[in-house]
N, C-alpha and C positions, 0 to 999 in steps of 0.2 A: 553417343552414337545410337542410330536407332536398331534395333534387334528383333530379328522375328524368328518365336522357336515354332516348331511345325511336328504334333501328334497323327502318325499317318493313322488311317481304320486300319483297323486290325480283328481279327476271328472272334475274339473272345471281349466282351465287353466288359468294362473296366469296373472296379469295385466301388471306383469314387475319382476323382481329379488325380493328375498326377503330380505325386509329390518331387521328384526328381527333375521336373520341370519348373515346379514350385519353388524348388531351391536355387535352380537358375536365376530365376525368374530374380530374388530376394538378392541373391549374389551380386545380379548388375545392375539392379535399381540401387543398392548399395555402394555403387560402382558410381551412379549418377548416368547412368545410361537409360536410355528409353525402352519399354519393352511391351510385344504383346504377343501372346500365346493363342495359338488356334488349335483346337482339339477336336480332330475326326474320331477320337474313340467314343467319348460322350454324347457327341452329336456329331452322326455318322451323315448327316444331310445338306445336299448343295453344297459336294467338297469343292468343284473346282469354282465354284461361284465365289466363294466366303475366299477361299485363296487368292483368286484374282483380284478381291478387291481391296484383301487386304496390300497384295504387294502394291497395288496401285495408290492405297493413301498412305503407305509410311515410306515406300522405298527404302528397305532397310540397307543400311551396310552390311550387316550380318544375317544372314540365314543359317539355323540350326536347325536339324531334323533327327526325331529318336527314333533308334532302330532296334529292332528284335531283329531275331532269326526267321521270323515270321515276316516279317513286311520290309523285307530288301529290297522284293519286285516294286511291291508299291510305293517306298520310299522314294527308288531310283525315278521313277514317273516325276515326282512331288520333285525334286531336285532339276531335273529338266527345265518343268514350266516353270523353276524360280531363276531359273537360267533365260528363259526367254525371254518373261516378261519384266524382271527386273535385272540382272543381272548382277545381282552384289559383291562387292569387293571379297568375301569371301563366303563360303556357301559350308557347314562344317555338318557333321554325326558327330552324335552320344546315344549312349544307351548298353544294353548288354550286347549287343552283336557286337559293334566297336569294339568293347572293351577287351571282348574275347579274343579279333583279328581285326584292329585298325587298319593293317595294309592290304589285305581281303577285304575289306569293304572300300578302298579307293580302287582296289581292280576290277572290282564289278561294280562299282558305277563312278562312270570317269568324270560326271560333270559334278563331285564333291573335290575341294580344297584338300579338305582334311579331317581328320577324324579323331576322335579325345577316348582315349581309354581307360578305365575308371573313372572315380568320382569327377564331377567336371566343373565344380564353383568357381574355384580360379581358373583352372584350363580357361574359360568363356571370355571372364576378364580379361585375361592376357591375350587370346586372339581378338578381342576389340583393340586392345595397343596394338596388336601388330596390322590390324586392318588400318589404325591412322597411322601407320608409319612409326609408331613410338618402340618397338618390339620385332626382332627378328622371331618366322618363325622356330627356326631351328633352336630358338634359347629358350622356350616354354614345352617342359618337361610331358610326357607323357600323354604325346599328340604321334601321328602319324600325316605326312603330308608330300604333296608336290613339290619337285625341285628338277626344272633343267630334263624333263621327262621320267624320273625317277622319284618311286616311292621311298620317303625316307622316314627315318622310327627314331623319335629322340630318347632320352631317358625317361627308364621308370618314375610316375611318378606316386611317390607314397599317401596310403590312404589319409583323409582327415584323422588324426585320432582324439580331437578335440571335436564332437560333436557340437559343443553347445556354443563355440566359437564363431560357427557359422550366423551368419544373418537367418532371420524366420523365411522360412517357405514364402513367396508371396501369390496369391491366388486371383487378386483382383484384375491383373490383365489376363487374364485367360476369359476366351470368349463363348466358356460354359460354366463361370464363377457363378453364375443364377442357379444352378443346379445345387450348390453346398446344400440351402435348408434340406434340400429332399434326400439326397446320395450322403449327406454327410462329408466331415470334416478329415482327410485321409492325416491321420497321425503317423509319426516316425520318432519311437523312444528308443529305436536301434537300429545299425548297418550292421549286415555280415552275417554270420553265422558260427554258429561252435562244432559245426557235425563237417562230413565231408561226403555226402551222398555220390553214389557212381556217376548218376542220369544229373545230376544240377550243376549248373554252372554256377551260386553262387559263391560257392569257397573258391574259386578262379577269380570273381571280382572282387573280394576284399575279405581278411579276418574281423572278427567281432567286434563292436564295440558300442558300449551303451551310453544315454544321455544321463544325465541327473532327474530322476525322475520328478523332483518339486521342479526341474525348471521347463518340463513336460507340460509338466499339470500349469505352469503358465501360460506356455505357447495353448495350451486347448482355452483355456477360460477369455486370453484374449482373443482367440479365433471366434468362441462362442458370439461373443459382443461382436465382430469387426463383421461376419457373415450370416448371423442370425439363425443360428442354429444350434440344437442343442445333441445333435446327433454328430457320430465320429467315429471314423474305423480304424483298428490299430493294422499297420499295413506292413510290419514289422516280418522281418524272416524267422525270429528268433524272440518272440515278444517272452516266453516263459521260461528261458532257459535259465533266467537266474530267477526263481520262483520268488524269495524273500522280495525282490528288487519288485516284480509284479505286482505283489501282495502291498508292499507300500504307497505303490500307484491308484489301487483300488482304493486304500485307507484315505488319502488324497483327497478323490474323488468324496468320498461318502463326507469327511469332515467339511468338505466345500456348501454342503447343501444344494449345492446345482442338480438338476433334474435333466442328467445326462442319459443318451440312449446312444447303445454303440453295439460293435461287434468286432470280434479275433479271428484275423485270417491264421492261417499257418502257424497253429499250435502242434506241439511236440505230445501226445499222446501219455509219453512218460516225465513228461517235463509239467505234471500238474497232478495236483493234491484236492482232497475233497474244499479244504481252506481256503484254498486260493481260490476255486470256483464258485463257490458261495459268496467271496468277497467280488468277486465280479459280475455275478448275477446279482448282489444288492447294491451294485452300484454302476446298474444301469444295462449292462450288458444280456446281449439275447439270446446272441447267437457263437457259436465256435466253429472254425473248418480246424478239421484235422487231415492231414496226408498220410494216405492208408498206403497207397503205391501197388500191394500185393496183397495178396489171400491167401499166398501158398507162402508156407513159413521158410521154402530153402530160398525162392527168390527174393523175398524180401530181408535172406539177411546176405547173399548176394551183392545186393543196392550198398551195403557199408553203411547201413542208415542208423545200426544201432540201437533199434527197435524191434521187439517182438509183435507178435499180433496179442497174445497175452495181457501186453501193455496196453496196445489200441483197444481190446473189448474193455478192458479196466478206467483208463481215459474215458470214454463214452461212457459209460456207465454211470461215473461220477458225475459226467458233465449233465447229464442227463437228469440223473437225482438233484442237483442242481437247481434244474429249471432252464437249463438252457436247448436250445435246440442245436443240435449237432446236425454238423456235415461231413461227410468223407470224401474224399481224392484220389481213386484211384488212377494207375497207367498200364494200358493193354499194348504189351509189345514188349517190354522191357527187356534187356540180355538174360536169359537160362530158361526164359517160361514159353509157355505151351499153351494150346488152345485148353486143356488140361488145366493148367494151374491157375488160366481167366475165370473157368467156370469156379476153382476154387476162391477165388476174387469175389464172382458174385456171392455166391454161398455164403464168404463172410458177410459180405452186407447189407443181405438178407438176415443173417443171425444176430449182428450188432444191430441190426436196427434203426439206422441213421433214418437221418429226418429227411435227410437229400444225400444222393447218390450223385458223384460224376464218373464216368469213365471215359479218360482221355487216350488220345494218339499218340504211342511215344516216339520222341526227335530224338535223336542222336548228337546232343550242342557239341559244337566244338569245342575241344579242350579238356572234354568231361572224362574221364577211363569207363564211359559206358559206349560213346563215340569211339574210342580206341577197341572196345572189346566187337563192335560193330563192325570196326574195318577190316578182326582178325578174322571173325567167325561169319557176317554175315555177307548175305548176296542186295548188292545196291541196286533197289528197282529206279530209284527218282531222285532227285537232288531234294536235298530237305529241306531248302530254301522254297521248295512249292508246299510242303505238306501241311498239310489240316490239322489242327491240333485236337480238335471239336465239334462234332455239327456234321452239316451234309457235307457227302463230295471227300471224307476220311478215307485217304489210303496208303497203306505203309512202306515208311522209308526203304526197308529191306524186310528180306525173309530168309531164315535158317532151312536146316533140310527138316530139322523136329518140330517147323511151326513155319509152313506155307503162306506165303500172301492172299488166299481164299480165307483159311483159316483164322488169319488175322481180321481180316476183315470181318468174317462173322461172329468171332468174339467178342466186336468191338458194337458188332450191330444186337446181339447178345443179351451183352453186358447192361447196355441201356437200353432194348425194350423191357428187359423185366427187372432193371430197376426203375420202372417209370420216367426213362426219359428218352421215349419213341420221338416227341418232338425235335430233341438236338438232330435226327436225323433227316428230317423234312426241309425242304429249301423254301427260303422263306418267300418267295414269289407266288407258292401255291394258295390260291384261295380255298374257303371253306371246304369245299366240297370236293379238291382232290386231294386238300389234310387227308380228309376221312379215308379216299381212298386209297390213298396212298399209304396211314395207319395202318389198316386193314392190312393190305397185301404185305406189310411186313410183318407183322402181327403171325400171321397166314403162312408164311416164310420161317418164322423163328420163333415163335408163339403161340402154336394150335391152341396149348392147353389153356391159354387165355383169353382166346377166342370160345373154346366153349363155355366157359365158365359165364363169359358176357350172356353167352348164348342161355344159356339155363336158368341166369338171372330176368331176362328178357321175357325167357316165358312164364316164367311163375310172375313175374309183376303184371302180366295181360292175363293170366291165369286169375290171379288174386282181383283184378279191376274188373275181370267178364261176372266173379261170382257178385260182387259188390252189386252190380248193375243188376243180376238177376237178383239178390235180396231186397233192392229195393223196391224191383218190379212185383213182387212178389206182394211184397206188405200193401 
């Protein structure tokens, strides 16, 4: 059958390809089914163009679309025009929103089929049987679906726990496969997680489980050859929780003699050793994100995350001595905190020193007991299905009575101009010249003291270039 999965744009641009697609993708070409992937994350340009014309040369029977909690609105549009223009036998969702509420996402948007919660390798396979008739769908486990006007929710269906069972990721029908040499090859040596954080939905989509790491280091060396690159990012929730297991990945790598360049998202702070980051900075590795979340030590042990900030200046430090370049993660909004304990957010990451700062918009995910702690304590300004994670246009879900929606808002405006990232707030329509203005008057807003500081540097360099010009006039 022919299959078409559909990456809607979304706020935050993407680290690399998506691998969860990628395994679809591997699943039903395995299957002997035909398949092609169109990605607005990567290449956010000429969406309804590239759509139109893809429905118009495969006419697939199957239409898949991945959703966050972020791009419902935009999914639902993306579901429409594949409704108009092609109409396929069936039209389905995966991703984290689904998994979270498959029957919430067929009530807000009526023109999908059905929706797969959790992992979705066979779910896919088995809605192609039931698109040719082969397969009821009410007998394929852990879908939510249409029937006779009524959303209906079959069995759970249990996580893979055979990673390496599955067919390889496939990335070649994706119609931003050209980008690997430069973005890199997105690695998965693991699903799930070991922690239970308040604010994450991942302990809602599945428990832990890792691959065999020699048959990791295969999938990369063949990827290496198959897309010409020698770069790769580990995309893992959980890539250092079992540290020895890491450490022998590194050892891998180095015995390989390949001239690998890569980076680690979502590292655990206490979940790494001077060893292990020395074995991944010599074998290849640049960069590390760590998730800081907080700065103030009651809200962050709060979150259930298990981690002190102790741990996080310890982590950086190491990673740092290293050779590696660190980043931090925090989130402005989170349940207990205060405009108060954002400023003690920046403070830390000002003190730790990160290479790169982000501070994000906190969601409230369904399902999460930070979402639950939202419903008890806070006042619901917007649906969070509109909210900004990052960037222009940030405004929060809700507001307590000990941390105002103003206040929100300026912690978050705050937070990133004087960590250096005045631009996530500028909307990217602006040309040259009303960036600047538009810096400025924030800067100007939330920023005096580094407005003068420009200012003082400004004069002593006219300062310094007027004597220069009278010395030379002079000699």
């Amino acid at each position: 059958m022919q299959v078409l999965l559909i990456i809607p744009p979304a706020q935050i641009q993407s680290p690399g390809l998506h691998p969860s697609l990628g395994y679809l993708a591997g699943a039903l070409k395995a299957a002997s089914h035909q398949v092609r992937v169109i990605d607005f994350v990567n290449d956010p340009e000429r969406c309804e163009e590239r759509l139109d014309a893809a429905l118009a040369s495969i006419r697939p029977d199957i239409a898949g679309v991945y959703v966050t909690s972020m791009t419902i609105r935009t999914a639902a549009g993306i579901v429409v025009r594949v409704r108009e223009l092609s109409n396929p036998k069936l039209i389905v969702a995966g991703g984290p929103h689904p998994s979270i509420d498959p029957a919430g996402l067929l009530h807000d948007v009526p023109g999908l089929d059905a929706a797969v919660a959790g992992e979705g390798e066979a779910a896919i396979v088995e809605l192609c049987d039931a698109a040719a008739g082969k397969k009821e769908l009410g007998d394929i486990a852990g879908i939510a679906f249409r029937s006779s006007g009524d959303i209906v929710r079959t069995l759970q269906r249990a996580p893979v726990s055979d990673l390496d069972s599955l067919p390889l990721p496939d990335y070649s029908c994706f119609d931003t496969s050209g980008l690997i040499p430069s973005i890199g090859y997105p690695l998965v040596t693991s699903r799930g997680c070991t922690h239970c954080c308040s604010y994450c939905a991942v302990p809602v989509l599945g428990r832990y489980r890792a691959r065999d790491v020699r048959k990791v280091a295969g999938e990369l060396f063949w990827a290496m050859e198959k897309y010409q690159t020698s770069r790769f990012v580990v995309v893992d929730d959980a890539f250092s929780d079992d540290i020895a297991r890491a450490k022998i990945f590194c050892d891998l790598l180095l015995e390989s003699g390949k001239n690998t360049k890569w980076y680690a998202m979502n590292l655990r702070a206490d979940k790494v050793d001077a060893e292990l980051l020395g074995k991944m900075k010599a074998s290849g590795c640049d960069t590390v994100t760590f998730g800081v979340e907080s700065g103030d030590a009651d809200v962050l042990r709060k979150t259930r995350k298990g981690e002190t900030l102790e741990d996080i200046e310890r982590g950086a430090a190491l990673a740092k001595s290293a050779g590696l370049r660190v980043f931090g993660y925090f989130i402005v909004g989170l349940p207990h905190s205060s405009f108060a304990s954002e400023m003690k957010s920046l403070a830390f990451a000002q003190r730790v020193g990160f290479d790169l700062v982000f501070f994000w918009n906190f969601l409230p995910l369904p399902g999460t007991a930070a979402a639950k702690w939202v419903e008890n304590n806070g006042r619901m300004l917007m649906d969070y299905k509109d909210a900004v994670l990052l960037g222009h246009g940030v405004q929060p879900v809700f507001e307590t009575d000990e941390f105002s929606r103003q206040q929100r808002i300026d912690a978050y405006c705050i937070c990133n101009i004087k960590s250096g990232q005045c631009s996530q707030l500028l909307p990217k329509s602006l040309n040259k010249w009303q960036r600047r203005v538009k810096t400025f008057v924030l800067h100007w807003k939330y920023d005096r003291a580094a407005l003068a500081a420009l200012a003082a540097l400004f004069v002593k360099r006219r300062f310094w270039l007027l004597a220069s010009v009278c010395a030379k006039r002079a000699k």
